[in-house]
VOFILUM-57232 format. One record per residue (C-alpha): residue in one letter; y, x negated, z negated. Coordinates in steps of 0.5 Angstrom, whole numbers, plus 500, padded with zeros to 3 digits. Example, Ala and Ser with C-alpha at 12.3 -4.5 7.8 and 13.67 -1.06 7.14 Angstrom:
# VOFILUM-57232
  resn   yy   xx   zz
     A  491  475  484
     S  498  473  486
***
This chain:
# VOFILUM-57232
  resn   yy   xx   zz
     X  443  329  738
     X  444  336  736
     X  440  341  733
     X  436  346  736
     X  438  353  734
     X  433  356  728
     X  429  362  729
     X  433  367  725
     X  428  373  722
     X  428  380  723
     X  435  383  720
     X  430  388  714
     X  429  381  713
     X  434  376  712
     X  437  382  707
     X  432  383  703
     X  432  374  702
     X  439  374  701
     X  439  380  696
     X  434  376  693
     X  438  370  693
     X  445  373  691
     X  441  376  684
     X  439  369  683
     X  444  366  677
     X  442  359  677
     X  443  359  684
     X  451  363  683
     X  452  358  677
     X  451  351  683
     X  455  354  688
     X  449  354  692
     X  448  359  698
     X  445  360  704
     X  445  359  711
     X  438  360  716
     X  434  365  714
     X  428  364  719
     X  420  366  719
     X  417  360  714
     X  424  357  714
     X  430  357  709
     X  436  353  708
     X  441  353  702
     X  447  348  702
     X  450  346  696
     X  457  343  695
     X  458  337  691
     X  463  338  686
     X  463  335  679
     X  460  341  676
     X  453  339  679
     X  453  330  679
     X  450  325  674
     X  454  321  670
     X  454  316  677
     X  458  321  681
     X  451  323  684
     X  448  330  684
     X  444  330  679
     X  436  331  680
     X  436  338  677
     X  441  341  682
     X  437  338  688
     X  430  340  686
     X  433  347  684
     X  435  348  691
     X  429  345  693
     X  425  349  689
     X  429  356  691
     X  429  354  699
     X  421  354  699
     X  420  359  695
     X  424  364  700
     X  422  360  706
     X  414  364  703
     X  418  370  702
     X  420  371  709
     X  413  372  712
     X  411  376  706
     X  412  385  706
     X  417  388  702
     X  412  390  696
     X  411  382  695
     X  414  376  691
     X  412  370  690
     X  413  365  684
     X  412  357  684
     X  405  355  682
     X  407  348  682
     X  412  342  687
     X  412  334  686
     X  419  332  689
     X  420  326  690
     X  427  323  690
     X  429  318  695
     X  436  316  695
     X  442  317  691
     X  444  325  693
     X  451  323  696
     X  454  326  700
     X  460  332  701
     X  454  337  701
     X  446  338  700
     X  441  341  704
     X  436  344  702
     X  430  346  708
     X  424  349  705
     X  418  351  711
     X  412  353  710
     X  406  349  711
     X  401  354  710
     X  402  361  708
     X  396  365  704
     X  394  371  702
     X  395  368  694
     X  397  361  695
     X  402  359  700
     X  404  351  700
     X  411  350  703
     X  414  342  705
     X  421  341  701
     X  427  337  704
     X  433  335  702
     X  439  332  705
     X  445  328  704
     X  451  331  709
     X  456  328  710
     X  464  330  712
     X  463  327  719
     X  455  330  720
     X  452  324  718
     X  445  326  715
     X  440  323  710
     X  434  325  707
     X  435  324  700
     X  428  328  697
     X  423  331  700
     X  417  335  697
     X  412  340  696
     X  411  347  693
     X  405  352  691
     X  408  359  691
     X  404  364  689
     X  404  370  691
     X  405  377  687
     X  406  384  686
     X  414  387  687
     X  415  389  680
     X  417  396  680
     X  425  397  679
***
């Protein structure tokens, strides 16, 4: 069954995300990068090599829950304005089965966005080269939203 095509967010949007993300150096330093920048909804792919894995050849845990983590967090920022950030408050991962695969995943959605806190659901997947798909973690996320600091 093929996927249905994603809502995209308006361009001002995915630019200010995609600036945003590229300013990121934990997220460069993985190789992670983005592919769908939607209303309340992003998703990062991250290849796997073996700069990211555990000693089992695995991703390792930290990876998977930093593009989690990041894939909810632009998730809340796309439905916020340009003088708005937001930081995590808190997530809980779960991980659910080997991260395997020729790629992650990560979608990050928001579940219900606020004026101070916004709480965003986190899933990972396993991809395999034929498309094959596995949820390997899933997740939720508290972000608090905050003033764009000055520049």
């Amino acid at each position: 069954m093929a996927e249905q095509p994603q809502e995209q967010a308006s361009p001002p949007i995915q630019k200010r995300v995609q600036d945003s993300f590229d300013r990121q150096g934990l997220m460069t330093h993985l190789g992670a990068r983005l592919t769908h920048i939607g209303p309340g909804r992003v998703h990062i792919v991250l290849p796997a090599r073996a700069e990211v894995t555990q000693q089992h050849g695995y991703v390792h845990a930290g990876a998977t829950s930093a593009i989690a983590d990041s894939a909810g967090g632009y998730a809340a920022l796309t439905l916020f304005d340009e003088d708005s950030e937001v930081l995590t408050v808190e997530y809980k991962i779960n991980l659910l089965a080997p991260a395997a695969g020729e790629h992650l995943e990560a979608i990050g959605t928001v579940l219900k966005p606020g004026r101070t806190l916004t709480v965003c659901q986190l899933e990972v997947y396993g991809v395999q080269g034929d498309g094959a798909r596995m949820l390997v973690a899933n997740g939720q996320q508290t972000l608090i939203r905050v003033a764009r600091p000055a520049q």
